[in-house]
C-alpha positions in Angstrom: 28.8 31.4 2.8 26.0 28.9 1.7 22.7 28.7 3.4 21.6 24.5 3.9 18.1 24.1 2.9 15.8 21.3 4.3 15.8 18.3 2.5 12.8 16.7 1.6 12.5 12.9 1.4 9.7 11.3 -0.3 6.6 13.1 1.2 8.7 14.5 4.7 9.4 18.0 4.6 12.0 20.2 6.4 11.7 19.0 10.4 10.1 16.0 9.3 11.9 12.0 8.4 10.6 9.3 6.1 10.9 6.4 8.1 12.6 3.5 6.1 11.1 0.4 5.2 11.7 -2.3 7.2 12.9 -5.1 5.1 16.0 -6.2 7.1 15.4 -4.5 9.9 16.4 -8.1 11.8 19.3 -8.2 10.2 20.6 -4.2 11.6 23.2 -4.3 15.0 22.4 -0.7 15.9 18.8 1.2 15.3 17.5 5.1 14.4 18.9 7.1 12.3 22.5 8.2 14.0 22.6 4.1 14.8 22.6 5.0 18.9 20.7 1.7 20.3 20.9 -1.5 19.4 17.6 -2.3 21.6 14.8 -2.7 19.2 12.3 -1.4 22.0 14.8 1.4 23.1 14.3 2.7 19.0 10.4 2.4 19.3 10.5 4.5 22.1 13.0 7.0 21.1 10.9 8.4 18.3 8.0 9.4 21.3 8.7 13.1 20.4 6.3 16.3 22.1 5.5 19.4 20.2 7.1 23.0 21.3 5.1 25.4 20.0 6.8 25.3 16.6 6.4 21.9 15.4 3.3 19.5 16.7 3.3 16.3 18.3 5.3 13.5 16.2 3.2 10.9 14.5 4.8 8.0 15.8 3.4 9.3 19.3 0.3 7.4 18.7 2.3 4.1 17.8 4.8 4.5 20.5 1.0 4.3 22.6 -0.5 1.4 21.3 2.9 -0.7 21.2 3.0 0.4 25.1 -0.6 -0.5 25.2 -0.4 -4.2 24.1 0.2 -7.1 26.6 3.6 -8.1 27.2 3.4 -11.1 25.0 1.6 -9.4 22.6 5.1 -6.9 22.4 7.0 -10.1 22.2 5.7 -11.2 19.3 5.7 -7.9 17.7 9.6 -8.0 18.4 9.8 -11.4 16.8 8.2 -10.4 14.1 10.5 -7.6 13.3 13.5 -10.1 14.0 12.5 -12.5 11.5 12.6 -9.5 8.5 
């Protein structure tokens, strides 16, 4: 029987995921990491993600707020800019 151990990815540890880069990310059908949306919004707000007492709060909480914070236009262009990658 083998035990799995976490796997560490750049500076992520254990529960944590290094976020790719996102050259190309215009280019991709399907978003996240298991490829489940193809909504760029939908893969913003997928990564909202609340602590339970074991692990803390996710860091991309607090840019799942401000995207939800700017103006609708201002979210446009955001998209567009990541479309044109």
């Amino acid at each position: 029987m083998s035990v799995s151990k976490p796997t560490s990815q750049g500076s992520a540890q254990g529960d944590e995921f290094r976020t790719s880069p996102l050259w190309g990310v215009g280019q991709r059908i399907f978003f996240l990491h298991d490829g489940r949306t193809s909504d760029i919004v939908q893969a913003v707000e997928d990564h909202l993600c609340t602590g339970n007492g074991t692990y803390q709060d996710s860091e991309s909480n607090a840019v799942i707020n401000s995207f939800n914070a700017l103006s609708a236009t201002d979210q446009q262009d955001l998209i567009n800019f990541l479309r044109s990658l």
